[in-house]
DRENKOL-177618 format. One record per residue (C-alpha): residue in one letter; x, y, z. Coordinates in steps of 0.25 Angstrom, whole numbers, padded with zeros to 4 digits, always signed. Example, Ala and Ser with C-alpha at 12.3 -4.5 7.8 and 13.67 -1.06 7.14 Angstrom:
! residues 2
A+0049-0018+0031 S+0055-0004+0029 
This chain:
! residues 463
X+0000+0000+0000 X+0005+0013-0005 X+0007+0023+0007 X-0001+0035+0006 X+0006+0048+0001 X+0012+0059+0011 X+0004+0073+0013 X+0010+0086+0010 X+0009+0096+0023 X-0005+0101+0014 X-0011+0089+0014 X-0008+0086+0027 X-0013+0100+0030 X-0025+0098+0026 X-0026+0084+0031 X-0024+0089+0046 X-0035+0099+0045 X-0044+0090+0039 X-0042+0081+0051 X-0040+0088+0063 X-0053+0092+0071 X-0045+0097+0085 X-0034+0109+0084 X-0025+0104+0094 X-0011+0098+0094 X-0016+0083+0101 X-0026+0081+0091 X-0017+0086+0078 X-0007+0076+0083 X-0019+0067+0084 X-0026+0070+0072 X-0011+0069+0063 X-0008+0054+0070 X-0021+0049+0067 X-0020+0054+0051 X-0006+0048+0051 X-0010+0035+0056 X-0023+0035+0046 X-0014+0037+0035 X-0020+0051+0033 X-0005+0057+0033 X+0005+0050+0028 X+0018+0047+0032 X+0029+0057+0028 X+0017+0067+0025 X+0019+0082+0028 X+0016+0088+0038 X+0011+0103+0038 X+0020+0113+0045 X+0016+0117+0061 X+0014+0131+0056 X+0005+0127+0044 X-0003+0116+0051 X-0006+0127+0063 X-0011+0137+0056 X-0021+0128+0047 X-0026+0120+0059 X-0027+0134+0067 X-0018+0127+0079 X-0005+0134+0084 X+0009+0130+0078 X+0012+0125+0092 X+0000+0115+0094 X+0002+0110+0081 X+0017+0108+0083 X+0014+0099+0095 X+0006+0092+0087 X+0018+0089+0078 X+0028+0086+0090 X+0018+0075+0095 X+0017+0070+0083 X+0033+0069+0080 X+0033+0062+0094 X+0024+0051+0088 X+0033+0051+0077 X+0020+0052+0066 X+0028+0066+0062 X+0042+0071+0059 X+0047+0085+0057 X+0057+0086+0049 X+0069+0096+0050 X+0063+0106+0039 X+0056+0095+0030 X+0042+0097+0038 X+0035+0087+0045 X+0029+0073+0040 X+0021+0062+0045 X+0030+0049+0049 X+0018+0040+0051 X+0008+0034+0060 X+0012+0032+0074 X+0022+0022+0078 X+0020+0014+0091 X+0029+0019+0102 X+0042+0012+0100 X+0055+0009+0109 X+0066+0013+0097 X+0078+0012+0106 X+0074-0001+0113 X+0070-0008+0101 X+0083-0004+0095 X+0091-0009+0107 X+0083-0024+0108 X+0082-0025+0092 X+0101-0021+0093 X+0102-0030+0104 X+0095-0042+0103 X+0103-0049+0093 X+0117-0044+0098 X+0126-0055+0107 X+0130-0043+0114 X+0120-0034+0120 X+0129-0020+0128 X+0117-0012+0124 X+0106-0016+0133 X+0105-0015+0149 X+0106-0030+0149 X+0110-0042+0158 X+0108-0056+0151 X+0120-0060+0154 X+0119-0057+0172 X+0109-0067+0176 X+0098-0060+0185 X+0094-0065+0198 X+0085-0078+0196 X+0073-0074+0195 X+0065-0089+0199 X+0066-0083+0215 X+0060-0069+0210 X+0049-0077+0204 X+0044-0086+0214 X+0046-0075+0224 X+0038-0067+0216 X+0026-0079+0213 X+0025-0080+0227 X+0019-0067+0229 X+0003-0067+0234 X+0001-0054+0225 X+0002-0061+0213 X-0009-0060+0205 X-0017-0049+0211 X-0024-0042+0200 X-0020-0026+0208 X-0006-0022+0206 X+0002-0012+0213 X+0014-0005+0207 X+0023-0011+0213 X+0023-0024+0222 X+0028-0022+0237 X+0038-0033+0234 X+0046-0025+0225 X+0044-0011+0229 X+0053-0016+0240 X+0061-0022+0234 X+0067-0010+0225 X+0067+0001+0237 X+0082-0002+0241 X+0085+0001+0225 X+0075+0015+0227 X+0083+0027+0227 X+0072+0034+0235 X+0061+0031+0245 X+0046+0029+0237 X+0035+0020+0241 X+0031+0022+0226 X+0035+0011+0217 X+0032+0004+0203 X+0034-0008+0195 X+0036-0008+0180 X+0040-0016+0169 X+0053-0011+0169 X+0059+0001+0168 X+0055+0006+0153 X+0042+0002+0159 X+0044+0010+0171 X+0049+0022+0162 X+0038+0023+0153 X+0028+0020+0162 X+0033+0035+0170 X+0033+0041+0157 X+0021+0038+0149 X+0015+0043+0163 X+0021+0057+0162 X+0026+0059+0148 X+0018+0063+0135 X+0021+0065+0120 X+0030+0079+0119 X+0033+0078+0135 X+0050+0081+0139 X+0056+0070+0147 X+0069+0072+0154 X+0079+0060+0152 X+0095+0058+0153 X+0102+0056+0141 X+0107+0047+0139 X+0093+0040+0145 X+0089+0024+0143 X+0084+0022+0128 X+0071+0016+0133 X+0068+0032+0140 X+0069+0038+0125 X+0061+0026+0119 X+0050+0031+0132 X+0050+0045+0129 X+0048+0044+0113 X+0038+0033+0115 X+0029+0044+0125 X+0033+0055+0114 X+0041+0063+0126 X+0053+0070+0123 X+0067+0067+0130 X+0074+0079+0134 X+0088+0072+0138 X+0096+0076+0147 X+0111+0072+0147 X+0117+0063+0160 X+0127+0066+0165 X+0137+0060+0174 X+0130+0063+0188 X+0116+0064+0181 X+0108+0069+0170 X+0113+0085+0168 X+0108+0093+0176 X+0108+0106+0167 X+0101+0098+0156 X+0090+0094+0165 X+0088+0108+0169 X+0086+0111+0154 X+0077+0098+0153 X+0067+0104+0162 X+0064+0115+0154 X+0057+0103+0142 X+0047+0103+0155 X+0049+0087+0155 X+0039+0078+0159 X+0048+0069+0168 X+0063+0065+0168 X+0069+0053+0166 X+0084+0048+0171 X+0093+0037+0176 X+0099+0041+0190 X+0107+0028+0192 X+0114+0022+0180 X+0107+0029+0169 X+0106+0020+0157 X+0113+0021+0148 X+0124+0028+0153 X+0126+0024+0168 X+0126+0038+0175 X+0121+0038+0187 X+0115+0052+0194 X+0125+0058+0206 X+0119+0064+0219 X+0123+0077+0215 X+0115+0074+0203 X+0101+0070+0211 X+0102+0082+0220 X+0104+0093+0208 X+0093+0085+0198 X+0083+0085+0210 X+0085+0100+0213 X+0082+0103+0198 X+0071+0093+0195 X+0065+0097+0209 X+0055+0108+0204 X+0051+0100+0191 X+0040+0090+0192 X+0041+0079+0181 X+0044+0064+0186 X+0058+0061+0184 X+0060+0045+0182 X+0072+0039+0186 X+0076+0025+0179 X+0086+0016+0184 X+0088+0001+0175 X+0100-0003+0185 X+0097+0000+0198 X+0101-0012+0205 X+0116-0007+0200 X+0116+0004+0209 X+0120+0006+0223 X+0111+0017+0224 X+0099+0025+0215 X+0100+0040+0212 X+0089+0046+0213 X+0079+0060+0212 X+0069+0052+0220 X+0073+0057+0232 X+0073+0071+0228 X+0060+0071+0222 X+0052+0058+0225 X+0039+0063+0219 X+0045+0064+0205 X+0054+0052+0203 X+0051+0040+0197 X+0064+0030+0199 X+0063+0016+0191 X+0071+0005+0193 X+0073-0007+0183 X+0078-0022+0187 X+0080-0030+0174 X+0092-0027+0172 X+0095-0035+0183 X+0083-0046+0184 X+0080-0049+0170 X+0074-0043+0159 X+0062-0051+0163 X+0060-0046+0179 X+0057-0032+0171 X+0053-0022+0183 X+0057-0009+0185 X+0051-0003+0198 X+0048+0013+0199 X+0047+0020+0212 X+0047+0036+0216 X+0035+0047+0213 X+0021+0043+0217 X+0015+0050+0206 X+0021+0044+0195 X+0023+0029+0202 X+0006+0030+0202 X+0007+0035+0188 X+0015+0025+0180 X+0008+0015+0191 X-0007+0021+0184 X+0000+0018+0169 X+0005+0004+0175 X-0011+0000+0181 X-0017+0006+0167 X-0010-0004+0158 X-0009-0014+0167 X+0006-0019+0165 X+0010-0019+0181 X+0022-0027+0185 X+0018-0041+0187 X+0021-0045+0203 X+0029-0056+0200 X+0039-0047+0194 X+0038-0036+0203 X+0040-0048+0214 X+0053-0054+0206 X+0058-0042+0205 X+0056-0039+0219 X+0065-0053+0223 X+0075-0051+0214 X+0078-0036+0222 X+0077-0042+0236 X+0083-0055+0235 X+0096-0059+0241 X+0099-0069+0231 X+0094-0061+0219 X+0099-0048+0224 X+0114-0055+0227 X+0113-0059+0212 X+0108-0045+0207 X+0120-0038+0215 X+0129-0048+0207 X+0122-0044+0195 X+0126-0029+0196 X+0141-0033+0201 X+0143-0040+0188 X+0136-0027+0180 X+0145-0020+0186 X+0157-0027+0182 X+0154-0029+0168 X+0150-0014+0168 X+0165-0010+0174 X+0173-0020+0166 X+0163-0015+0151 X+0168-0001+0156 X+0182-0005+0158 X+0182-0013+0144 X+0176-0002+0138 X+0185+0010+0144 X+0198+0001+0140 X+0194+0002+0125 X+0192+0017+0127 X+0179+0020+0131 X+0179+0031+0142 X+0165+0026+0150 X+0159+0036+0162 X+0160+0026+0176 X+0145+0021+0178 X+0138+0009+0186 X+0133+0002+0173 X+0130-0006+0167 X+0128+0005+0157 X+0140+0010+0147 X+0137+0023+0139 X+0149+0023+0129 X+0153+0032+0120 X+0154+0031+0106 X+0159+0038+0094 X+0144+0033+0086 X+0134+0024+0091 X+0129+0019+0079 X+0143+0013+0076 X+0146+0007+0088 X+0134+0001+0089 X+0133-0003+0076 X+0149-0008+0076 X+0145-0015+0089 X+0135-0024+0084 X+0141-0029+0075 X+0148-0036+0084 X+0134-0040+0091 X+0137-0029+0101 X+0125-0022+0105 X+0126-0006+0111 X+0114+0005+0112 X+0117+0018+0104 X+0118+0030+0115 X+0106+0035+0106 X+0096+0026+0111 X+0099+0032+0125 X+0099+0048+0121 X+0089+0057+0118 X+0097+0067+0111 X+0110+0064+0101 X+0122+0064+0110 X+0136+0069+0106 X+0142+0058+0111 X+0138+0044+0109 X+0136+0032+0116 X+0130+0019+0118 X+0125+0011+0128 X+0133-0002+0134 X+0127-0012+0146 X+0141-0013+0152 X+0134-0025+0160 X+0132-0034+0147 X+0144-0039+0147 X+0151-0051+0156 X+0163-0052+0147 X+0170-0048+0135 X+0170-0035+0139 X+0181-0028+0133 X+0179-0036+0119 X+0165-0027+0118 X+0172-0015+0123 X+0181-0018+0112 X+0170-0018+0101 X+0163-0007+0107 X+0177+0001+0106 X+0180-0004+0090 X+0166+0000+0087 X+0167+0014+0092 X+0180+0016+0084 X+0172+0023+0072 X+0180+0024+0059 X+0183+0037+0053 X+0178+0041+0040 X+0185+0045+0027 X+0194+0056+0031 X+0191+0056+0046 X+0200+0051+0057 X+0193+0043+0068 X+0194+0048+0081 X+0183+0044+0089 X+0184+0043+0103 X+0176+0033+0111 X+0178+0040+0123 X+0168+0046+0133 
């Protein structure tokens, strides 16, 4: 079937006005999805200009710009750089771009360094965790809570602050977008750190919100950027105070103590992830400066299994009852033989003892991978792990040059907002048990990018 032809900015002009029974800009978005996904407009059809469509319809340049944003957002629109703006097509179903590029890069590779992974360090068993968790009279009561007793227990030695205000999710992704569908819309500004996790960006453009990065630094994300980021008026903030993925940074007290006195007047939730937190000694936190407004969510199967999948959220009532509201509506509360498993695996002496070796070995392999690495050049910033950010002279060579050689690395672009001057990507320094300084070999050739015609290669793979 031969594709119907593209409009002209008049013919779509006039389609518009022909169409559109309400001047406002939710139902001009409204009314331009629903031609697109008729058929009414074509693909790569030509939009009229904000200016001209204003002044036919009688509406303001402004409203109907919003309209077009919205519509961008739904990625049904494009402008283009003085070529006006034409129709890309119907609406696509939200979709996690970074991730499925990760898992469709990675799942064929013998060596996987770009995924927080730990196939290889066997978990605590989980047989005890289950029939633990069988055993429980709660089973089966049609009523859930958000969190069982059991668990909420369990996780208060690992809680950075006091709260009696806690929730189980399906994971920390879960967790996250849970907290921002609840406070976010299309077009809203949401403070993250840059570089951030590449499942936050995949959130925020499935919502249709708009990242305003901020850089971390060392001690924290910058706090002169931050300032600057407050003026978007953000709906919420979103960082990592204790091993930030992926570039291991973990915020100073100095830090907490300036970033609570700046974001103490502001009254957007600010959500705080950790994917490691049995790895820390101790939790950074805002909680204690400003318990009403933080949401701190902790993740455990990087240690358990990819199949004990439960991330527990604590902190702000408000927003603990809010994301608890969305949980009840859809009906996808953590079953309580998870919940219970879980609860064993934190505050049992055999398991715990094996979960303590567990992190002794991560952080082995992460100190000798940073050695291997360091000795064939690489100038790497001293972090807990297991995350490595490297840097690179390109990240498309590297990890193009990488695979093949069945060596899997996440381009630093999956985990930034923004282009960044210096490039990266993104190593699990825990994946490896042995041949360590073979990869850090590979990785080393690969960035060794060859000069063109003319040119003499000097490029520095260092820090």
């Amino acid at each position: 079937m031969t594709p119907p032809a593209p409009l002209d900015s008049e013919e779509c002009l006039r389609l518009i006005q022909s169409q559109l029974t309400l001047r406002t800009t939710n139902a001009l978005a409204r009314a331009i999805i629903d031609m697109i996904a008729s058929g009414e407009l074509p693909a790569q059809s030509q939009l009229p200009t904000v200016r001209d469509l204003a002044a036919q319809l009688g509406m303001s340049r402004s409203a109907v710009a919003q309209a077009w944003k919205t519509l961008s957002l739904r990625y049904v629109i494009e402008t283009r750089r003085r070529g006006g703006t034409f129709v890309l097509g119907p609406p696509q179903p939200p979709r996690a771009r970074r991730f499925d590029s990760m898992v469709r890069t990675s799942s064929t590779m013998p060596i996987d360094l770009g995924n927080l992974r730990s196939d290889d360090l066997t978990p605590p068993d989980l047989a005890p965790a289950l029939e633990y968790a069988l055993g429980s009279r709660t089973l089966h009561n049609t009523f859930a809570d958000p969190i069982t007793p059991e668990l909420a227990a369990s996780v208060r030695p690992y809680w950075p602050s006091e709260t009696n205000h806690f929730l189980a999710t399906h994971g920390l992704v879960d967790a996250l977008e849970l907290a921002l569908t609840s406070v976010a819309r299309p077009g809203d500004r949401v403070i993250i750190e840059s570089p951030s996790q590449a499942r936050v960006l995949d959130i925020l453009e499935s919502i249709g919100a708009t990242a305003v990065p901020v850089q971390y630094r060392p001690d924290g994300p910058d706090l002169d950027q931050l300032r600057v980021a407050l003026i978007s008026k953000p709906v919420a903030m979103i960082y990592q105070p204790n091993g930030s993925a992926p570039s291991g940074r973990t915020v100073d007290d100095n830090w907490i103590e300036a970033a609570a006195a700046l974001l103490r007047d502001e009254s957007f939730p600010i959500f705080e992830l950790s994917l490691t937190p049995l790895m820390r000694s101790r939790q950074r936190s805002l909680a204690n400066h400003l318990p009403s407004r933080v949401v701190h969510m902790q993740s455990y199967n990087f240690f358990f299994g990819a199949d004990l999948r439960v991330a527990v959220v604590g902190g702000g009532p408000e927003y603990i009852e809010m994301m608890w509201m969305r949980l009840t509506y859809s009906s996808r509360w953590v079953s309580r033989i998870l919940q219970l498993a879980l609860a064993f695996q934190l505050t049992d002496a055999r398991a715990k003892h094996h979960t303590s070796e567990f992190v002794i070995e991560c952080r082995r392999r992460h100190a000798a991978f940073s050695q291997a690495l360091a000795s064939h050049g690489f100038d790497l910033e001293k972090t807990d792990g297991p995350h490595i950010w490297l840097p690179v002279p390109d990240e498309h060579s590297v990890c193009t040059r990488l695979s093949r050689h069945g060596i899997v690395v996440h381009p630093g672009s999956f985990f930034e907002a923004q282009p960044a001057q210096q490039q990266h990507v993104h190593v699990n320094g825990a994946a490896l048990g042995h041949g360590m300084d073979t990869t850090a070999r590979s990785i080393a050739e690969a960035c060794q990018i060859p000069a063109k015609v003319g040119e003499i290669s000097s490029v520095s793979i260092h820090r």
